[in-house]
N, CA and C atoms as an extended XYZ file, in Angstrom:
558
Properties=species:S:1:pos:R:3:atomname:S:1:resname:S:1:resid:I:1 pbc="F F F"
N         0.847       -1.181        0.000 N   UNK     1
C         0.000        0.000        0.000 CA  UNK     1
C         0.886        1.235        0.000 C   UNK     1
N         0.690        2.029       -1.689 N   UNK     2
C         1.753        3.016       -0.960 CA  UNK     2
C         0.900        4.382       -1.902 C   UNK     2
N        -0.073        4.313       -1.922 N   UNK     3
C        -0.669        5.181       -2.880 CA  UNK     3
C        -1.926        6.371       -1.485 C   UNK     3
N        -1.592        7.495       -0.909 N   UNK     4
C        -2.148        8.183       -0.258 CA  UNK     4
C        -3.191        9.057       -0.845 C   UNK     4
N        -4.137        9.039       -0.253 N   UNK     5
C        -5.376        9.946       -0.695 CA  UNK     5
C        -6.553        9.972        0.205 C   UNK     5
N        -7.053       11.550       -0.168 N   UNK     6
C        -8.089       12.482        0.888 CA  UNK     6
C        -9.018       11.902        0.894 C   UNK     6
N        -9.997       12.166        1.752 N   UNK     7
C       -11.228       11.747        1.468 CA  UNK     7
C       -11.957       12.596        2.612 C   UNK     7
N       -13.148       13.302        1.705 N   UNK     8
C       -14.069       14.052        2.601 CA  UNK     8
C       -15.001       13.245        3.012 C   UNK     8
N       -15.707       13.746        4.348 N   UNK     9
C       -16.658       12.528        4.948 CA  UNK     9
C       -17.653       13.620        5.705 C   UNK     9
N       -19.149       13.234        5.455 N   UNK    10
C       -19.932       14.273        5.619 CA  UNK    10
C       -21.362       13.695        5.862 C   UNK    10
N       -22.197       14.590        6.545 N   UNK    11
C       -23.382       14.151        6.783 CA  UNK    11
C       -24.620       14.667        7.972 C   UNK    11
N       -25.697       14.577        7.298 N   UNK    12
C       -26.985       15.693        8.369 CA  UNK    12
C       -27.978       15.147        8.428 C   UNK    12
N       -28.067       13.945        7.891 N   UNK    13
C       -29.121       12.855        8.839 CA  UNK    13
C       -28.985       11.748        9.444 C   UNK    13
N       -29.660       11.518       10.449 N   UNK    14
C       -28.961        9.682       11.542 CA  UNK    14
C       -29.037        8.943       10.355 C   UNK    14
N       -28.286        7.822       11.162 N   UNK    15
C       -28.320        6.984        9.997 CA  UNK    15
C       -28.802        5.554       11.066 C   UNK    15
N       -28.479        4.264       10.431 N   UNK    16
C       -29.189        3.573       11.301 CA  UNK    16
C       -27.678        2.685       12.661 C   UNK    16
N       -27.066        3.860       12.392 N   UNK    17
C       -26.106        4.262       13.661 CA  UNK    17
C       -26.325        5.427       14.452 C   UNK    17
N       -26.913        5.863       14.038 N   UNK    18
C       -27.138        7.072       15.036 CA  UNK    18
C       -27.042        8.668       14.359 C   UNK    18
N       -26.226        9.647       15.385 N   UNK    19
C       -26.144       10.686       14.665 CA  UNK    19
C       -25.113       10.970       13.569 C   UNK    19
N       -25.095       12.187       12.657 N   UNK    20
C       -23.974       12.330       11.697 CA  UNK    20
C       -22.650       12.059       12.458 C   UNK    20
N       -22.318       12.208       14.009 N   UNK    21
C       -21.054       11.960       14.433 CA  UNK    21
C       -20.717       10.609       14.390 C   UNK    21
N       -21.610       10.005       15.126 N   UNK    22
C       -21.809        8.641       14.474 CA  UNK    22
C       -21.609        7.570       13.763 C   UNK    22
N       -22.293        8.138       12.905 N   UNK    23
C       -22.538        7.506       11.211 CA  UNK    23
C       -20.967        8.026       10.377 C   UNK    23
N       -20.335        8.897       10.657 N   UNK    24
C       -19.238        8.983       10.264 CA  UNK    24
C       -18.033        8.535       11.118 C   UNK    24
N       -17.921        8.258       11.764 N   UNK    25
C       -16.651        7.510       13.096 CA  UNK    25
C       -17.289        6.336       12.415 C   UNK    25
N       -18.489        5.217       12.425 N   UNK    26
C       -18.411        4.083       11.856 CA  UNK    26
C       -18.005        3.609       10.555 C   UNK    26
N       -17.771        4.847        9.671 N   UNK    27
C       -18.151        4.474        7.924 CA  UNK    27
C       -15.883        4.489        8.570 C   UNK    27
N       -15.716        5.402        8.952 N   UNK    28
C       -14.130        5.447        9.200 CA  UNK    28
C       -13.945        4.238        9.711 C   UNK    28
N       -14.340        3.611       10.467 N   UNK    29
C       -13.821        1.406       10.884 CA  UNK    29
C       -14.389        1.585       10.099 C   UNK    29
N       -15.132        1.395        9.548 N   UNK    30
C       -15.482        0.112        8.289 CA  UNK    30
C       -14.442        0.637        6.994 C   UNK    30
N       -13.914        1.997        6.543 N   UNK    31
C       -13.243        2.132        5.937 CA  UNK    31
C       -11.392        1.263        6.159 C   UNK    31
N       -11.310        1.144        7.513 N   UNK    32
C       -10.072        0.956        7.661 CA  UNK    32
C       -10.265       -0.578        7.741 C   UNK    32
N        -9.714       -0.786        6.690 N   UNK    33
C        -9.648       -2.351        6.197 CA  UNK    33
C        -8.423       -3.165        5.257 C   UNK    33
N        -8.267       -4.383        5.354 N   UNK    34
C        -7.235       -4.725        4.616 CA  UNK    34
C        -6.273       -4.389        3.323 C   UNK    34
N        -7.411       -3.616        2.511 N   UNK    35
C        -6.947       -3.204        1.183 CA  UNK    35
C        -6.783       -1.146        1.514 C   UNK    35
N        -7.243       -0.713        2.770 N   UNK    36
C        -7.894        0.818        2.795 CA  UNK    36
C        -6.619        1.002        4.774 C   UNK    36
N        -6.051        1.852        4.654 N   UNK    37
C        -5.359        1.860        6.329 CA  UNK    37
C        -5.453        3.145        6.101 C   UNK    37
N        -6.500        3.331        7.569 N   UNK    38
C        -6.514        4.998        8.001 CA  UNK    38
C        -4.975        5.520        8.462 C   UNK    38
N        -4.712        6.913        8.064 N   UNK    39
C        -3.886        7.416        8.559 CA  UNK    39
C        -3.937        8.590        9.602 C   UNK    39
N        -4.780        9.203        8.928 N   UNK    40
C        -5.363       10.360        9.750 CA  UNK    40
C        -6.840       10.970        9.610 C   UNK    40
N        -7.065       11.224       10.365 N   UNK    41
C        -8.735       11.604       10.814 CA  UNK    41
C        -8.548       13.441       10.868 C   UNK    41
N        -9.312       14.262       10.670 N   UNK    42
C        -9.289       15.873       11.418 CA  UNK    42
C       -10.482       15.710       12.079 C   UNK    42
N       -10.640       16.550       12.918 N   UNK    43
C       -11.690       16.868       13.589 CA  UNK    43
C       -12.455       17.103       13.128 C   UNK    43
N       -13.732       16.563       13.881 N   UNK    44
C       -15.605       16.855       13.058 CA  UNK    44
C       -15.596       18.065       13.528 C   UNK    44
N       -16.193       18.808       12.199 N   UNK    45
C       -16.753       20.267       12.004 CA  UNK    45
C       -18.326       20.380       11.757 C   UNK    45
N       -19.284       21.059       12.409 N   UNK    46
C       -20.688       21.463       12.273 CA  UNK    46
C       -20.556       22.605       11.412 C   UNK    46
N       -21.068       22.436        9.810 N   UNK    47
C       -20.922       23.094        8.987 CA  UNK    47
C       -22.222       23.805        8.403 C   UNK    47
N       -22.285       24.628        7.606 N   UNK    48
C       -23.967       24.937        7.175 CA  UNK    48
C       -24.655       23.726        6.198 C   UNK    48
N       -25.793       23.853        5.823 N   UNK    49
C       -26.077       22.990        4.636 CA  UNK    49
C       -25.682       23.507        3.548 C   UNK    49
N       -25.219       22.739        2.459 N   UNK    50
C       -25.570       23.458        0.753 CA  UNK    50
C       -25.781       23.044        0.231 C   UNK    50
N       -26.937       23.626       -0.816 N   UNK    51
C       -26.998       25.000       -0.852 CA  UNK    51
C       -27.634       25.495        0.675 C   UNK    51
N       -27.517       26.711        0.907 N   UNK    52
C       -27.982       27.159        2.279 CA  UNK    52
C       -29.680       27.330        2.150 C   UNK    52
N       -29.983       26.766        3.353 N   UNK    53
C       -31.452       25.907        3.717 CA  UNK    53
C       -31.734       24.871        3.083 C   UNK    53
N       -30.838       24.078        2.861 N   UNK    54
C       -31.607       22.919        1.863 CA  UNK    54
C       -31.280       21.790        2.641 C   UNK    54
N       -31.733       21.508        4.215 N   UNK    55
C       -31.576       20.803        5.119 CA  UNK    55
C       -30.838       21.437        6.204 C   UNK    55
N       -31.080       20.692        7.646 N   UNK    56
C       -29.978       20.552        8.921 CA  UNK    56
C       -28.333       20.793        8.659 C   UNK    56
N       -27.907       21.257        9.630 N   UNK    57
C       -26.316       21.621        9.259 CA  UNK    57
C       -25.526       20.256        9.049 C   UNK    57
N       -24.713       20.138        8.571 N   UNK    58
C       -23.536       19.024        8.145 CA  UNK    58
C       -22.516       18.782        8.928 C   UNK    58
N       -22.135       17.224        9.136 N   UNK    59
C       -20.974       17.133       10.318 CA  UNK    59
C       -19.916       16.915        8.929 C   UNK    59
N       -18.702       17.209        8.965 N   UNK    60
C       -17.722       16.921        8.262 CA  UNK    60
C       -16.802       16.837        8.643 C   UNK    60
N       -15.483       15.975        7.926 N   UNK    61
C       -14.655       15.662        8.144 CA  UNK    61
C       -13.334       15.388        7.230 C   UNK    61
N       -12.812       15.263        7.159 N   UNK    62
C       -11.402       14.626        6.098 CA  UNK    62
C       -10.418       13.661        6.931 C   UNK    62
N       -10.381       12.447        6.067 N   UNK    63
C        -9.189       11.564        6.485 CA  UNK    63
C        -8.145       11.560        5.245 C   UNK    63
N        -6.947       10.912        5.908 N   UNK    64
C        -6.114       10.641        4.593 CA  UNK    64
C        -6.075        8.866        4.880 C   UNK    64
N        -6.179        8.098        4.280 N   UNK    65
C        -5.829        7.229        4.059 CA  UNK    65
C        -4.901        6.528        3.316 C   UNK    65
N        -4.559        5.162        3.335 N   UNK    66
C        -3.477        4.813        2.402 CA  UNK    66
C        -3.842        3.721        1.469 C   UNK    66
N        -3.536        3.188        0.332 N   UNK    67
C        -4.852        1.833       -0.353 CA  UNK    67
C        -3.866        1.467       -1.736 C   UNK    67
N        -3.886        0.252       -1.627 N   UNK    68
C        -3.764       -0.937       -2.997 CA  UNK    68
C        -4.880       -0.760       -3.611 C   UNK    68
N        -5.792        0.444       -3.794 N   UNK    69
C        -7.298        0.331       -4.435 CA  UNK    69
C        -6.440        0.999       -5.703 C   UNK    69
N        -7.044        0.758       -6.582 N   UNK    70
C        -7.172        2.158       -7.656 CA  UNK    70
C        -8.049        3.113       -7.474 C   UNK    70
N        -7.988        4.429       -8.390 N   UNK    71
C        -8.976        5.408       -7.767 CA  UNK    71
C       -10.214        4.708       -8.501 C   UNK    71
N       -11.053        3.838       -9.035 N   UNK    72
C       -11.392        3.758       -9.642 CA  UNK    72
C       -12.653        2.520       -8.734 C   UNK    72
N       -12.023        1.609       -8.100 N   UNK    73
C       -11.908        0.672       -6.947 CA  UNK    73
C       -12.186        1.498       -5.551 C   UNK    73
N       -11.641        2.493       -5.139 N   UNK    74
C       -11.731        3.007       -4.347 CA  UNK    74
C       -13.519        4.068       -3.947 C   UNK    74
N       -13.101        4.647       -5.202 N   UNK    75
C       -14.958        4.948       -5.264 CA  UNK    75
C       -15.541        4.186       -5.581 C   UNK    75
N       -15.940        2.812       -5.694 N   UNK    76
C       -16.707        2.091       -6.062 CA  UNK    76
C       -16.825        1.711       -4.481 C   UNK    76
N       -15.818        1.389       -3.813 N   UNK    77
C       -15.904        1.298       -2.496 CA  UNK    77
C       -16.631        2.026       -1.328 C   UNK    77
N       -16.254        3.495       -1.637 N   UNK    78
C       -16.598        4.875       -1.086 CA  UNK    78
C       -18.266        4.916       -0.943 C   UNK    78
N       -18.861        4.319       -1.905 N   UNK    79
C       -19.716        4.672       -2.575 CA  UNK    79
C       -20.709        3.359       -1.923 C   UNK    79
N       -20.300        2.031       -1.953 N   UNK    80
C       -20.644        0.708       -0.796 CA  UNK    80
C       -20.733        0.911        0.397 C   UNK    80
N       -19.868        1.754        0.891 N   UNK    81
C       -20.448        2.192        2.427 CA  UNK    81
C       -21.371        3.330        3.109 C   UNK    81
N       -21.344        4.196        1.672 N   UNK    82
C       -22.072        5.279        1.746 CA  UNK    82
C       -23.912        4.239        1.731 C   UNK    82
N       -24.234        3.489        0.756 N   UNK    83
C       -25.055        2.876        1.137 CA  UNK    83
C       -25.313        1.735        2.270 C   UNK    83
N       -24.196        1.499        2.903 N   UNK    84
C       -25.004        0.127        3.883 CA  UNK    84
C       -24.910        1.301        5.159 C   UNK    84
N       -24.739        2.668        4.746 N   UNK    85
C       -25.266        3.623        5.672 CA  UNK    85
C       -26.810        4.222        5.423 C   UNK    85
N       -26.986        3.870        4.692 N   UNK    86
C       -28.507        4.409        4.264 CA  UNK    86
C       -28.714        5.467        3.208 C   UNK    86
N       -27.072        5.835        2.291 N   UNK    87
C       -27.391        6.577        1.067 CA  UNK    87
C       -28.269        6.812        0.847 C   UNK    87
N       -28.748        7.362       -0.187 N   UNK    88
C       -29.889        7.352       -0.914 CA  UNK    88
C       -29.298        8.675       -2.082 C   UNK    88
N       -28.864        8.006       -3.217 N   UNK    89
C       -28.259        9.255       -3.767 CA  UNK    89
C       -29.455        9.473       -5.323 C   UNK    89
N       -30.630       10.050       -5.046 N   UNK    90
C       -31.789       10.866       -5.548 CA  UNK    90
C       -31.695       12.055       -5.836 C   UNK    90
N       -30.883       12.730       -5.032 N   UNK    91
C       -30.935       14.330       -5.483 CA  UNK    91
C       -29.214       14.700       -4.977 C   UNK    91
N       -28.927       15.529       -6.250 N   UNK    92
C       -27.487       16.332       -6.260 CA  UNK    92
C       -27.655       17.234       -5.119 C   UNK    92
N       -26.816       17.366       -4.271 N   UNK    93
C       -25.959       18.015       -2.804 CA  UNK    93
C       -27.586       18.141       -2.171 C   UNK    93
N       -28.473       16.971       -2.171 N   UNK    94
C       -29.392       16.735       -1.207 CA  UNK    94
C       -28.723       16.438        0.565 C   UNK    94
N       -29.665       16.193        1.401 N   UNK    95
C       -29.997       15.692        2.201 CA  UNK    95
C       -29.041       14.280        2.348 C   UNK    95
N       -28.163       13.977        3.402 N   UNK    96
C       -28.040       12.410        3.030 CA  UNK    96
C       -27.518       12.135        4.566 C   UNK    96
N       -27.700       10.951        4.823 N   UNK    97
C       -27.024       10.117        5.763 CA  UNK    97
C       -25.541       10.129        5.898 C   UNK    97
N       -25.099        9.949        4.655 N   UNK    98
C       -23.516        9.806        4.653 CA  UNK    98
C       -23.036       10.327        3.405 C   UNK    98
N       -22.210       10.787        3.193 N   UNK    99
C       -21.359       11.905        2.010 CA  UNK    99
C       -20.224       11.212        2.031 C   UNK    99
N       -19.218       10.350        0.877 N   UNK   100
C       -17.441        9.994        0.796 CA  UNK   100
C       -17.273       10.693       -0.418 C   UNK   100
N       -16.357       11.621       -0.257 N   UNK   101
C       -15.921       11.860       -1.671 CA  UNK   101
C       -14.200       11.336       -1.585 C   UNK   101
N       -13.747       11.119       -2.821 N   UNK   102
C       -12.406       10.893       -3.136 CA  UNK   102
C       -11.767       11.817       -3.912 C   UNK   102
N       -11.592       12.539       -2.465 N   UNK   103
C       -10.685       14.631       -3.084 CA  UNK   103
C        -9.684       14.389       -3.816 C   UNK   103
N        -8.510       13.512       -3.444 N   UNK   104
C        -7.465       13.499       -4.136 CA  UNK   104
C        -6.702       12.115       -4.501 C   UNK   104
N        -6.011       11.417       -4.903 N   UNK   105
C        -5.310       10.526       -5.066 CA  UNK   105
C        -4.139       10.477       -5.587 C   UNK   105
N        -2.928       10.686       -3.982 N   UNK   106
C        -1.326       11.273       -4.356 CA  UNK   106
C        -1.923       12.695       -5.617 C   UNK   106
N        -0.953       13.210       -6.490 N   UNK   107
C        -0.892       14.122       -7.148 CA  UNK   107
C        -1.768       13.592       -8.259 C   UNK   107
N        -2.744       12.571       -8.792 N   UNK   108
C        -3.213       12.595      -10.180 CA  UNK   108
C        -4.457       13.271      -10.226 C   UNK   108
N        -4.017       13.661      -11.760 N   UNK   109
C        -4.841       14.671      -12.389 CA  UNK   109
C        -6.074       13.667      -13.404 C   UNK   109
N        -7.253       13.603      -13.048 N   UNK   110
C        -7.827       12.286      -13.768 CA  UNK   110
C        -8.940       13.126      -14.206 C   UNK   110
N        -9.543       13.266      -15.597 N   UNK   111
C        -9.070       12.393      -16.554 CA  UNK   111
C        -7.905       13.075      -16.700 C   UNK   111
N        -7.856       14.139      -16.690 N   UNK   112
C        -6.699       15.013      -17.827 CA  UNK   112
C        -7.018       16.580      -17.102 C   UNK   112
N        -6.205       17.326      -17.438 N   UNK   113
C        -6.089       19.083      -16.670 CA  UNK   113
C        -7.343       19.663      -17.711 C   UNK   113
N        -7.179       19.291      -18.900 N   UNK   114
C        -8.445       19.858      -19.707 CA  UNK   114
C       -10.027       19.461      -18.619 C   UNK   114
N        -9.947       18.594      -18.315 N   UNK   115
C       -11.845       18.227      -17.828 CA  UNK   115
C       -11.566       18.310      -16.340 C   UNK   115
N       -10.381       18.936      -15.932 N   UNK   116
C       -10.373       19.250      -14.463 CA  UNK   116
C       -10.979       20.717      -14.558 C   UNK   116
N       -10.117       21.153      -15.372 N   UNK   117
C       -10.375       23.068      -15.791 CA  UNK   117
C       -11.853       23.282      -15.853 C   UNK   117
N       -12.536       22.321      -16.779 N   UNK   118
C       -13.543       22.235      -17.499 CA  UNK   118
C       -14.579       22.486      -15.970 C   UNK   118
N       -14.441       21.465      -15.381 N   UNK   119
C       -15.792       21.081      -14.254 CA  UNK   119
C       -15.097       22.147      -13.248 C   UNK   119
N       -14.285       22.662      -12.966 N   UNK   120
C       -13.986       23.629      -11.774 CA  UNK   120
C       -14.444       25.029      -12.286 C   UNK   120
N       -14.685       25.251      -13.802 N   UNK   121
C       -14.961       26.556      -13.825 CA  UNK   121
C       -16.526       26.527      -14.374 C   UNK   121
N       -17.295       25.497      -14.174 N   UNK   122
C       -18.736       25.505      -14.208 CA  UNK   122
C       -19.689       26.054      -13.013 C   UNK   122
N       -20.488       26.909      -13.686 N   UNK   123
C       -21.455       28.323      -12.648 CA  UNK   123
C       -22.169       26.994      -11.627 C   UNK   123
N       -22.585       27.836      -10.264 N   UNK   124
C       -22.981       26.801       -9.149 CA  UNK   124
C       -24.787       26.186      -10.104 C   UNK   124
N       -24.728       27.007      -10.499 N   UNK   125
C       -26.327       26.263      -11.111 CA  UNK   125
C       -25.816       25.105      -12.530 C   UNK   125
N       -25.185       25.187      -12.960 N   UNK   126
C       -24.334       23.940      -13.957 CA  UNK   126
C       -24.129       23.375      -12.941 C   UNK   126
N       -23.301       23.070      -11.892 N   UNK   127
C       -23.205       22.372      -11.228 CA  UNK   127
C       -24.274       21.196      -10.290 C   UNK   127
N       -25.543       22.239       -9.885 N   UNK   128
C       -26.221       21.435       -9.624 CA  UNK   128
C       -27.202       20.784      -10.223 C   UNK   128
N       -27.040       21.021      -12.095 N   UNK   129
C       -27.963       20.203      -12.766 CA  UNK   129
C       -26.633       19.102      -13.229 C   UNK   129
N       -26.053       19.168      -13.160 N   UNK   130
C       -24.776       17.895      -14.193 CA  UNK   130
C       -23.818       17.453      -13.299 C   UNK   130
N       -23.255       16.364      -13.302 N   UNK   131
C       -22.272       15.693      -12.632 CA  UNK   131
C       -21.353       14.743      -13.324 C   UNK   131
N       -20.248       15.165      -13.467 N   UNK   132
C       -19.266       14.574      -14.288 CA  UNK   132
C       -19.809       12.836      -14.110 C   UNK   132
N       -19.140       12.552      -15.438 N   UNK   133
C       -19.721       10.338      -15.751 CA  UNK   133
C       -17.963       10.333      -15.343 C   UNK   133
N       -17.776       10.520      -15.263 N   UNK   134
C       -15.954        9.904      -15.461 CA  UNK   134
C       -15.502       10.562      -14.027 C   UNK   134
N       -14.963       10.032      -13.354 N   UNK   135
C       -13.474       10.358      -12.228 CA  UNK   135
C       -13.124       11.222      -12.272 C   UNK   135
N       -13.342       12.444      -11.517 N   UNK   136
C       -12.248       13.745      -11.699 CA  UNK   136
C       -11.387       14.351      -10.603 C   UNK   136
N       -10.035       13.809      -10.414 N   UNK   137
C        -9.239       14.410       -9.239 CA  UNK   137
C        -8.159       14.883       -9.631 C   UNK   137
N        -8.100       16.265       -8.734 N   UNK   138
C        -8.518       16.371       -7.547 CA  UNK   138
C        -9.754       16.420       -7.384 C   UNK   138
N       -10.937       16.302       -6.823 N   UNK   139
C       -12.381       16.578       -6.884 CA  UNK   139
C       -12.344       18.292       -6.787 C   UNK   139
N       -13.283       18.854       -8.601 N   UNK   140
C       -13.221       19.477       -8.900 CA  UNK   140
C       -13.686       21.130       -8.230 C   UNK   140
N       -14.412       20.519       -7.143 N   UNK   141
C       -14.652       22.199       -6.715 CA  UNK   141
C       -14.312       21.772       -4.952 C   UNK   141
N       -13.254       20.989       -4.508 N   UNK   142
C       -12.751       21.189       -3.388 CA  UNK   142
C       -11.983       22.554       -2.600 C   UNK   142
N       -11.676       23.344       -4.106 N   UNK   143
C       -11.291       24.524       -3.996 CA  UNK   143
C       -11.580       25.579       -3.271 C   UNK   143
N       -13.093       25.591       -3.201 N   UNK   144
C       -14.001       26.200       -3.173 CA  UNK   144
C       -14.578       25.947       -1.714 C   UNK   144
N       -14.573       24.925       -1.290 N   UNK   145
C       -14.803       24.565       -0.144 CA  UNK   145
C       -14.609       24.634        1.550 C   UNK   145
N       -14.926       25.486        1.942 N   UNK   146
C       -14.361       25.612        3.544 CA  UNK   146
C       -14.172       24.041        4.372 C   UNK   146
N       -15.654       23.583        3.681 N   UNK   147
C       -15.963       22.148        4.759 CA  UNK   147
C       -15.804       20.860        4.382 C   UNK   147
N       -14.121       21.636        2.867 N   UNK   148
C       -13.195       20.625        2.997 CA  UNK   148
C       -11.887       20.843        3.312 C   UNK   148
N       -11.836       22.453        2.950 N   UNK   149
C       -10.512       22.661        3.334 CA  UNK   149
C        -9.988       22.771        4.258 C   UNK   149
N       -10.850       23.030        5.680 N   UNK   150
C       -10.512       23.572        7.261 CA  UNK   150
C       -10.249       22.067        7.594 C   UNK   150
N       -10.987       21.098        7.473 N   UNK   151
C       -10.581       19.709        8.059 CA  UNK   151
C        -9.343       18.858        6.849 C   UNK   151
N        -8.953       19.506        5.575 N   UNK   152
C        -7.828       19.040        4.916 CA  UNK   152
C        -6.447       19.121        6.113 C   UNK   152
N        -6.685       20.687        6.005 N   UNK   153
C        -5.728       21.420        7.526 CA  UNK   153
C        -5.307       21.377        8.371 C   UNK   153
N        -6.403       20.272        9.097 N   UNK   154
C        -5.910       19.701       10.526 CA  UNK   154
C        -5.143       18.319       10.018 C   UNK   154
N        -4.839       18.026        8.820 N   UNK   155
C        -4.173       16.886        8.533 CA  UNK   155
C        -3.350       16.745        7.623 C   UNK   155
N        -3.394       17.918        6.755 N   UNK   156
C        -2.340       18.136        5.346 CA  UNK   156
C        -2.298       19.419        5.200 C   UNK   156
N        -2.127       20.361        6.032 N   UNK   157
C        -2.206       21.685        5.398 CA  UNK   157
C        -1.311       21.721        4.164 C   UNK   157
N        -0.153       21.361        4.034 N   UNK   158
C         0.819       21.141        3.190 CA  UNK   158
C         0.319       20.733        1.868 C   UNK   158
N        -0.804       20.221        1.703 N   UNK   159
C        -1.172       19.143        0.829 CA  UNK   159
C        -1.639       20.274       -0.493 C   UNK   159
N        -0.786       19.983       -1.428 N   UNK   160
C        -0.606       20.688       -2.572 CA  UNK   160
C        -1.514       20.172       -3.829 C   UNK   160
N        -2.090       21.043       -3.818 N   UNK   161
C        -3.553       20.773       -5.104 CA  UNK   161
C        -2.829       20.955       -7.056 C   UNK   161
N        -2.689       19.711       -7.383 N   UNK   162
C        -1.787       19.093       -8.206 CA  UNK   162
C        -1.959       19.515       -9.610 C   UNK   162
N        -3.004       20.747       -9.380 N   UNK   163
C        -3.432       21.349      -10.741 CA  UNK   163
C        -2.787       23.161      -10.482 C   UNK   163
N        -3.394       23.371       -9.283 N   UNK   164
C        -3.002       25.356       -9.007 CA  UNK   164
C        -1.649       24.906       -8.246 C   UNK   164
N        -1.141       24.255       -8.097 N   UNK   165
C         0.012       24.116       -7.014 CA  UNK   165
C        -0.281       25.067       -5.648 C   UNK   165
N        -1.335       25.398       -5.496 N   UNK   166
C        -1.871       26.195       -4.209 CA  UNK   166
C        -1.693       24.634       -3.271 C   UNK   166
N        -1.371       24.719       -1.639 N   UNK   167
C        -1.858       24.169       -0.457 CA  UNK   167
C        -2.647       24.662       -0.008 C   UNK   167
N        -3.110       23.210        0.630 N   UNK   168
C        -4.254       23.706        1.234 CA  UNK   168
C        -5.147       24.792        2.190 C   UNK   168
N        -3.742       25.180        2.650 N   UNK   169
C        -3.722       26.474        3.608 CA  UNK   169
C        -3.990       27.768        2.747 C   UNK   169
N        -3.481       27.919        1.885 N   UNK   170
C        -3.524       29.053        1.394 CA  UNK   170
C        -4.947       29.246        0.596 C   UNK   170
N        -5.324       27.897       -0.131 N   UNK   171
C        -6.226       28.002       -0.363 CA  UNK   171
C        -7.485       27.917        0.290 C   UNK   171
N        -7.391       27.320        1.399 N   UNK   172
C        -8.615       27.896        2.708 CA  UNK   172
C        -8.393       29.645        3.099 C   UNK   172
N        -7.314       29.826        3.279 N   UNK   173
C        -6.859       31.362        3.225 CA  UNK   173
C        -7.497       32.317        2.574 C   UNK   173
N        -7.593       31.731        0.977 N   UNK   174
C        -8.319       32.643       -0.009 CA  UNK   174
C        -9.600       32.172        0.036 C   UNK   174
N       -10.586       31.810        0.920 N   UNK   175
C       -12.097       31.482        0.937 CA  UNK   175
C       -12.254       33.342        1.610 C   UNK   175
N       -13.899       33.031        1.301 N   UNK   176
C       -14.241       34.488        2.198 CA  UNK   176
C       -14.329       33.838        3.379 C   UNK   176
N       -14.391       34.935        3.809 N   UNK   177
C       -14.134       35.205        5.567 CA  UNK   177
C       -15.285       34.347        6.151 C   UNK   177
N       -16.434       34.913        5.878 N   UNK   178
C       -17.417       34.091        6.313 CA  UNK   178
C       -17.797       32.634        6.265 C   UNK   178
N       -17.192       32.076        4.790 N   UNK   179
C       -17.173       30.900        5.001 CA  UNK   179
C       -15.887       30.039        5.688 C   UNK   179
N       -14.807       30.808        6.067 N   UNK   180
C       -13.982       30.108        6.941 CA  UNK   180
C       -14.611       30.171        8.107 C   UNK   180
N       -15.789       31.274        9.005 N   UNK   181
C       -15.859       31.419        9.865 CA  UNK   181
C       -16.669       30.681       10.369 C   UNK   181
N       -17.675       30.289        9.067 N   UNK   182
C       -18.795       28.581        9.109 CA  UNK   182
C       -18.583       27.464        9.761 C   UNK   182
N       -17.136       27.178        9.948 N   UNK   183
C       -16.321       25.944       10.188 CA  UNK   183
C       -16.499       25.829       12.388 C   UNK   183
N       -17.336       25.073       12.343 N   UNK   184
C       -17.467       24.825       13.924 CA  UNK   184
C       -16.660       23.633       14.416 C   UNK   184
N       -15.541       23.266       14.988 N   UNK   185
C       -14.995       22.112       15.547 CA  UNK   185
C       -16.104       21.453       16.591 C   UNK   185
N       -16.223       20.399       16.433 N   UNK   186
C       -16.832       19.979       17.703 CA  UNK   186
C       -16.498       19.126       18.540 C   UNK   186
């Protein structure tokens, strides 16, 4: 196992573990498994919903892990535990039990810097009608994100985004104010 990569972990309804704190500390054991070894966890953050009001606030999180998966294997995986949590993936940045995304994997750029460019500079309303068919990492609007970047931080601030060569620090840095200020540790 020598291939490292992020993974955001998120969520604002019980699941049939309990609460989002919960339901995410379990999907993390069940993630850490023979082919998947946790490395690091950040602290759960109470985040807003988004879009704003479109449900209860969000617990989030970021681990790094380490994996003999491919990225390819790996979300197919991501994506198996997100349901024997009670998924239900019906509606884009709905409501859910459990949220895995696969932010990064080591430095690759998948498919290609062209369809990274492509999906990072699509308006938030493109975004919430379309969702890339193909793999795209780094995951394309992590950029953008407080309530991935504040918990990247507590575990990679260093961690260099393999397209802007920005870290993660700096690029939580350049969020607005307010949405760094969103970020609740709990």
């Amino acid at each position: 196992m020598n291939d490292i990569c992020l993974l955001a972990l998120g969520g604002n309804l019980p699941s049939r573990v309990g609460t989002p704190n919960k339901t995410i500390a379990a999907a993390l054991k069940r993630l850490n498994c023979a082919d998947i070894s946790l490395c690091a966890v950040s602290r759960f953050y109470l985040t807003p919903c988004f879009p704003s009001g479109a449900g209860p606030d969000y617990v989030n999180a970021v681990a790094s892990v380490q994996t003999s998966l491919t990225p390819a294997e790996l979300l197919s995986r991501l994506h198996t535990v997100e349901a024997d949590f009670g998924r239900n993936r019906q509606q884009r940045w709905g409501m859910r039990t459990l949220d895995l995304d696969l932010i990064s994997f080591n430095s690759l750029v998948l498919p290609d810097v062209e369809t990274q460019t492509y999906w990072q500079g699509l308006s938030l309303q493109a975004q919430l009608e379309v969702a890339p068919e193909k793999l795209v990492l780094p995951h394309p609007r992590m950029q953008d994100r407080a309530f991935v970047l504040g918990p990247i931080c507590d575990i990679a601030p260093d961690w260099t985004h393999p397209v802007s060569g920005e870290c993660a620090r700096d690029l939580l840095v350049g969020l607005p104010v307010e949405d760094q200020n969103a970020l609740i540790p709990l």
